[in-house]
DSSP file (Angstrom, degrees, kcal/mol; ACC not computed):
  #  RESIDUE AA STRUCTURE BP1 BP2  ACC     N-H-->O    O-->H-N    N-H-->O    O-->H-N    TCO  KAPPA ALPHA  PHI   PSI    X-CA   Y-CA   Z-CA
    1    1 A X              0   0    0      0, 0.0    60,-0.6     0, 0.0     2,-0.3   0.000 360.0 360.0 360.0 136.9   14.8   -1.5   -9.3
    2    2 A X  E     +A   60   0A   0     58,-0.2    58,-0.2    59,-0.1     2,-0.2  -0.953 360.0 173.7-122.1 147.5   13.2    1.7   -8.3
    3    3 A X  E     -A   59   0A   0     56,-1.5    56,-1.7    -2,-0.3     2,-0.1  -0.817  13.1-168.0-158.6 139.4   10.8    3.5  -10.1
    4    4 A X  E     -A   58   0A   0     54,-0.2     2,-0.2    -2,-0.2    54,-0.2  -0.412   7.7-157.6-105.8 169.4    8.1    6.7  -10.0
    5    5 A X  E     -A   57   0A   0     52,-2.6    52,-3.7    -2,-0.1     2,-0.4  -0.924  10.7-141.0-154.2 131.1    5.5    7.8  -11.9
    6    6 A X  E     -A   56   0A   0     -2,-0.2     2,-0.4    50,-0.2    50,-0.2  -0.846   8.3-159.5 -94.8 119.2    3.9   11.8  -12.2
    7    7 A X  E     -A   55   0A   0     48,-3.5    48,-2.2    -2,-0.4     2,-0.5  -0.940   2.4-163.2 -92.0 119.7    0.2   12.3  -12.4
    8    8 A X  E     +A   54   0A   0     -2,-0.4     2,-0.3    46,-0.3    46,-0.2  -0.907  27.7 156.6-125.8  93.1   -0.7   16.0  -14.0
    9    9 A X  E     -A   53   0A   0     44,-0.9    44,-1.4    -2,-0.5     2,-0.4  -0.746  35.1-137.9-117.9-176.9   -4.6   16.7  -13.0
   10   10 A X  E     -A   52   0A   0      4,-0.6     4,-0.4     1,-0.3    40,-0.3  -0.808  54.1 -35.8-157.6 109.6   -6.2   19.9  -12.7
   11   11 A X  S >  S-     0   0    0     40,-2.8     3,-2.1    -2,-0.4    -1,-0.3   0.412  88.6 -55.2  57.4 163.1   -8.8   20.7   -9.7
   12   12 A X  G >> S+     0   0    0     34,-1.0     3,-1.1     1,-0.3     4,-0.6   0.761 116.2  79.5 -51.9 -46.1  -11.0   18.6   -8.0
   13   13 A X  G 34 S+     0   0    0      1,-0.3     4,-0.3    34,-0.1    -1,-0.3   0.924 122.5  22.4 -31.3 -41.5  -13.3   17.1  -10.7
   14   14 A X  G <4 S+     0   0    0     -3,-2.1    -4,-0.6    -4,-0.4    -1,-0.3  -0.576  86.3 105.8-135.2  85.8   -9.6   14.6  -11.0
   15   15 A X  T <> S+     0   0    0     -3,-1.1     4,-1.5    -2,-0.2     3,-0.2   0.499  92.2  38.0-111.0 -70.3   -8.2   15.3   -7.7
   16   16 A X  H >X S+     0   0    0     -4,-0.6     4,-1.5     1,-0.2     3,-1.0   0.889 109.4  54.8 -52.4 -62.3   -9.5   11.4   -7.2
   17   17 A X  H 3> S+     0   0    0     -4,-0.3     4,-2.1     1,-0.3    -1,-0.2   0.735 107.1  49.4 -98.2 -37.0   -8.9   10.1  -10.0
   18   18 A X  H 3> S+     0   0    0      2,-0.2     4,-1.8    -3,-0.2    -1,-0.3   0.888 114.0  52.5 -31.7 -57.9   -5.2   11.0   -9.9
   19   19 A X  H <X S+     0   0    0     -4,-1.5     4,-2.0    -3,-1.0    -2,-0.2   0.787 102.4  56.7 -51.5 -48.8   -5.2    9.7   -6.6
   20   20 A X  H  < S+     0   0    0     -4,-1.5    -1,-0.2     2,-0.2    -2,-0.2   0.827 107.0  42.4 -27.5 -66.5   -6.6    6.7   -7.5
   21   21 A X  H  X S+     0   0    0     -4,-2.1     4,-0.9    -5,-0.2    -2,-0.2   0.659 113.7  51.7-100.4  -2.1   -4.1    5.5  -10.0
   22   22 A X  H  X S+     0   0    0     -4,-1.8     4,-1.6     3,-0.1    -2,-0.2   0.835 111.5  44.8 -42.5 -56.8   -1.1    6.5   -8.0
   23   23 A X  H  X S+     0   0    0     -4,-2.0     4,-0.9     2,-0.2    -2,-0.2   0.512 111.8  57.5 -72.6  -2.4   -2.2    4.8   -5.0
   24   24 A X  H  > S+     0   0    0      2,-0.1     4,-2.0    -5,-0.1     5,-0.3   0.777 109.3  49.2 -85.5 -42.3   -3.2    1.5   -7.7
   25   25 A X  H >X S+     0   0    0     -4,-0.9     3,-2.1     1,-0.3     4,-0.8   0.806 110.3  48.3 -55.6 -83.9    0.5    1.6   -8.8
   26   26 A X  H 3X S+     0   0    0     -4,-1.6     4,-1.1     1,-0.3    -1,-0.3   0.491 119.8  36.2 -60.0 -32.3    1.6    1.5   -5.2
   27   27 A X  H 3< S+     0   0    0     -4,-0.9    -1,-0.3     2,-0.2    -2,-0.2   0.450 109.0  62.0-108.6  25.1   -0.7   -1.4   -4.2
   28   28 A X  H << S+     0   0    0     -3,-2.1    -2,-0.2    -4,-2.0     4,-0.2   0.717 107.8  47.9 -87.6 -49.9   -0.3   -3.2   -7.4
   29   29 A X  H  <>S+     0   0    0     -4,-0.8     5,-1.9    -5,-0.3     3,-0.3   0.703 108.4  57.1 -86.5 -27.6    3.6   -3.3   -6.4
   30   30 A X  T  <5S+     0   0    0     -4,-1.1     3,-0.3    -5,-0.2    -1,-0.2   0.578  95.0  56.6 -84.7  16.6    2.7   -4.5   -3.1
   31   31 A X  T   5S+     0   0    0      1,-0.3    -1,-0.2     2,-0.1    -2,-0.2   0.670 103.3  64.4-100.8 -20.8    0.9   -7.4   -4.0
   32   32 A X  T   5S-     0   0    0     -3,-0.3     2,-0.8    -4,-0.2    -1,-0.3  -0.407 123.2 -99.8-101.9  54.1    4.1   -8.2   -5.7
   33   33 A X  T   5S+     0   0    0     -3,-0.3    -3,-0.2     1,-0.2     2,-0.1   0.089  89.4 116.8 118.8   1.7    6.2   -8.5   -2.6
   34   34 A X      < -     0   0    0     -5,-1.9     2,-0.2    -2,-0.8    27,-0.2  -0.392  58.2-117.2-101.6 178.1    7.7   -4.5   -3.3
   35   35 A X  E     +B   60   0A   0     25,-3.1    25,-1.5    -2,-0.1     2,-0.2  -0.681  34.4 168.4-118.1 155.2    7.4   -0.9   -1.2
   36   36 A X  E     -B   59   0A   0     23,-0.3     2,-0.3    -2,-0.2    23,-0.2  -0.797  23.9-155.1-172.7 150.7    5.9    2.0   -2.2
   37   37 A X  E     -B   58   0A   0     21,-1.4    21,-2.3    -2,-0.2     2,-0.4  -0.936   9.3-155.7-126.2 142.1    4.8    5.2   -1.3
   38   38 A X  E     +B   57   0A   0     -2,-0.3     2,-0.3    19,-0.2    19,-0.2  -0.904  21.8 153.2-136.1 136.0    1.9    7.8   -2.8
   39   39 A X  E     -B   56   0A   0     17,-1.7    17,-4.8    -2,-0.4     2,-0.1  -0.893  27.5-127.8-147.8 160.8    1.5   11.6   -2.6
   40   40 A X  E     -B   55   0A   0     -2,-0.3     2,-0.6    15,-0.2    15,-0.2  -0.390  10.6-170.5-115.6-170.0    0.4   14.5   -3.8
   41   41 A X  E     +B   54   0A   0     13,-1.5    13,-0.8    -2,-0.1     2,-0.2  -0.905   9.6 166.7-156.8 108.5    1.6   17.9   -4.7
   42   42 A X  E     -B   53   0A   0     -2,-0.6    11,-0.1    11,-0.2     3,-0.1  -0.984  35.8-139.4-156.0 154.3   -0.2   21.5   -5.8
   43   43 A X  S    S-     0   0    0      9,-1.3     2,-0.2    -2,-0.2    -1,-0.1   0.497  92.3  -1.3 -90.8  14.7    0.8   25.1   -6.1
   44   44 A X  S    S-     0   0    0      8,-0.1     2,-0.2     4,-0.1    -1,-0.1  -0.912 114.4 -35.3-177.0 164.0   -2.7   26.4   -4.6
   45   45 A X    >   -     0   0    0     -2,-0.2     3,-3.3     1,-0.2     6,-0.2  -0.049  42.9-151.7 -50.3 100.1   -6.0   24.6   -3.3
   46   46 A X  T 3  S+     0   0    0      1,-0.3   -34,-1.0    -2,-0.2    -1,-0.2   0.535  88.9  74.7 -47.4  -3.2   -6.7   21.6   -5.3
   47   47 A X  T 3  S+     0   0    0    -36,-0.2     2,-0.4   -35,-0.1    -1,-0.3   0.630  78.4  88.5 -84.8 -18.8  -10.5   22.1   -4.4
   48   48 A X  S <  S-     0   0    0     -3,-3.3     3,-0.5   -37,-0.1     2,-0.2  -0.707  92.5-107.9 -87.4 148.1  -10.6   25.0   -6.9
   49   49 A X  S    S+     0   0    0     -2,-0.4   -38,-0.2     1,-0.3    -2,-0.1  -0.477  91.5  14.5 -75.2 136.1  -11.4   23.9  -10.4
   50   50 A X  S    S+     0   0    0    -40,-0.3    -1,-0.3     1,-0.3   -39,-0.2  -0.252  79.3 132.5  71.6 -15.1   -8.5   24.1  -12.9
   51   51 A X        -     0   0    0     -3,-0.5   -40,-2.8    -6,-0.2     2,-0.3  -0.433  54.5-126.5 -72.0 155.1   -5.8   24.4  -11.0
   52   52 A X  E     +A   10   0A   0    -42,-0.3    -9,-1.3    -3,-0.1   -42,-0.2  -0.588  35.5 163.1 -96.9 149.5   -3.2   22.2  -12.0
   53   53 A X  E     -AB   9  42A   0    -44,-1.4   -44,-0.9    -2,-0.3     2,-0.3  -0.403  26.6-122.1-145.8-136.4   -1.5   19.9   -9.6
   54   54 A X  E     -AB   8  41A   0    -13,-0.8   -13,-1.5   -46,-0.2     2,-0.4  -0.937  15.5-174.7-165.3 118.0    1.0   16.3   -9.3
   55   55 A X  E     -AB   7  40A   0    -48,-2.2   -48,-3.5    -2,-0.3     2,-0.3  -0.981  18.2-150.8-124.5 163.0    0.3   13.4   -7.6
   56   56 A X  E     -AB   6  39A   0    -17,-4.8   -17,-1.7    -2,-0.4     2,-0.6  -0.881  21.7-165.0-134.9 150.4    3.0   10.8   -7.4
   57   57 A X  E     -AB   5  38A   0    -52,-3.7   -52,-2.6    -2,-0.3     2,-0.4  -0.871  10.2-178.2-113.1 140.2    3.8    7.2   -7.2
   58   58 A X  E     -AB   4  37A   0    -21,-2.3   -21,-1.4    -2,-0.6     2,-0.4  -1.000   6.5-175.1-130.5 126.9    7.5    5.6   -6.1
   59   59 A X  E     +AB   3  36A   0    -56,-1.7   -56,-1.5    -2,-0.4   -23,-0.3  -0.977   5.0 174.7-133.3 138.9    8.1    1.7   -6.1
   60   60 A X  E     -AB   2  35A   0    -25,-1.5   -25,-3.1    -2,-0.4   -58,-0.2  -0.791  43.8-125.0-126.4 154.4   11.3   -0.1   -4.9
   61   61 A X  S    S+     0   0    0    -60,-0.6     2,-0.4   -27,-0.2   -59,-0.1   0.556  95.0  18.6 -79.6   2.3   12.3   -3.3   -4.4
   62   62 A X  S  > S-     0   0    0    -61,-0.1     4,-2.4   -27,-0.1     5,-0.2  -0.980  77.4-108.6-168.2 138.0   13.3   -2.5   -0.7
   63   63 A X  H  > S+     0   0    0     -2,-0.4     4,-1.5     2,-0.2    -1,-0.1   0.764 117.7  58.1 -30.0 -44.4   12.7    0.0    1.9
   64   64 A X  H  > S+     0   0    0      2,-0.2     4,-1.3     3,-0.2     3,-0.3   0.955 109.1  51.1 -66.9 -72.4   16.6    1.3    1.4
   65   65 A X  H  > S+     0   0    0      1,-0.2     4,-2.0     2,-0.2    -2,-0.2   0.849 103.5  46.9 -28.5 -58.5   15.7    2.0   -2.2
   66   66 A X  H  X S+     0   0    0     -4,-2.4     4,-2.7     2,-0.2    -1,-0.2   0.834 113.4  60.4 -62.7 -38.3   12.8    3.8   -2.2
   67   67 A X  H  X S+     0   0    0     -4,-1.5     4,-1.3    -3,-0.3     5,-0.2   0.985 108.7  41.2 -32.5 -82.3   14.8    5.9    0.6
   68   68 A X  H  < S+     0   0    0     -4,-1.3    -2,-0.2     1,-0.2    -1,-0.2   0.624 109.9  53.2 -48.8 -42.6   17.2    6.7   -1.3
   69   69 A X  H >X S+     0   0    0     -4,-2.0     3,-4.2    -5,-0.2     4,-1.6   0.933 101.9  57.2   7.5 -92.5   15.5    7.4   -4.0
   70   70 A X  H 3< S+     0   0    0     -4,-2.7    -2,-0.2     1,-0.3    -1,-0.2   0.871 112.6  49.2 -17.5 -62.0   12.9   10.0   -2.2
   71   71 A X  T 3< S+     0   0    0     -4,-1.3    -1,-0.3     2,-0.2    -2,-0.2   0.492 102.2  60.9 -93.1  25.7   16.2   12.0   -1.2
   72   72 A X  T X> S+     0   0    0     -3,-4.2     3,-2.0    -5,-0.2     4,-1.5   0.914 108.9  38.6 -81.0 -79.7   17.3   11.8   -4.5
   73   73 A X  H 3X S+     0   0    0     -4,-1.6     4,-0.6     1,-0.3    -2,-0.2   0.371 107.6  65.2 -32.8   1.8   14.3   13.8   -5.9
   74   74 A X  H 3> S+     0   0    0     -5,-0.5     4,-1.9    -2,-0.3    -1,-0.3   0.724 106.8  37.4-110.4 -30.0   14.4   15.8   -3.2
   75   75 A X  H <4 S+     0   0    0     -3,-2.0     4,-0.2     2,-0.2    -2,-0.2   0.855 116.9  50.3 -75.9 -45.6   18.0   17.4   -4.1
   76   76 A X  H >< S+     0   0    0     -4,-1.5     3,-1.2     1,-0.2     4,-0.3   0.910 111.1  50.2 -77.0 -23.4   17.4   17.4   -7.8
   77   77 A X  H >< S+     0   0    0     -4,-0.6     3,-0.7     1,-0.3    -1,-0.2   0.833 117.3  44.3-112.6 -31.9   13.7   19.3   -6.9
   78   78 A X  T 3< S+     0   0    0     -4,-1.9    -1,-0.3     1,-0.2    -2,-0.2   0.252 106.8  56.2 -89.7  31.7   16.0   22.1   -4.5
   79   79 A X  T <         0   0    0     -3,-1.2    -1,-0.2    -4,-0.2    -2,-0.2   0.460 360.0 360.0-114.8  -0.3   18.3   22.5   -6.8
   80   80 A X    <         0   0    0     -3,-0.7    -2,-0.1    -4,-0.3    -3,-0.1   0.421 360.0 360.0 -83.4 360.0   15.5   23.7   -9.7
């Protein structure tokens, strides 16, 4: 089973806290024997206040999953 989750913050005041609970999912699932990876995303410097920005968490039950996965979201995101 693979599965993400999208964090929606805006500017630094929850830059961390975004961060935070992506990167809890990710080691939450590795305390249960699965891979994951977490990263973030913005359309201009997340240290200015209000902009909005993404961070995200992906967890698989295997390395080959989560691959695939990743360039699966990566086609559907150049094809928008």
């Amino acid at each position: 089973m693979t599965g993400s989750v999208e964090v929606v913050y805006r500017g630094i005041f929850q830059k961390h806290l975004g961060q935070r609970i992506t990167r809890g999912i990710v080691l939450a699932a590795w305390k249960e024997g699965k891979v994951g990876i977490s990263f973030g995303r913005y359309g201009d410097s997340p240290e200015r206040n209000g902009i909005p920005a993404k961070s995200f968490a992906v967890v698989a039950d295997n390395e080959e999953d989560l691959q695939a996965h990743l360039r699966i979201g990566s086609k559907v995101q150049r094809l928008r």
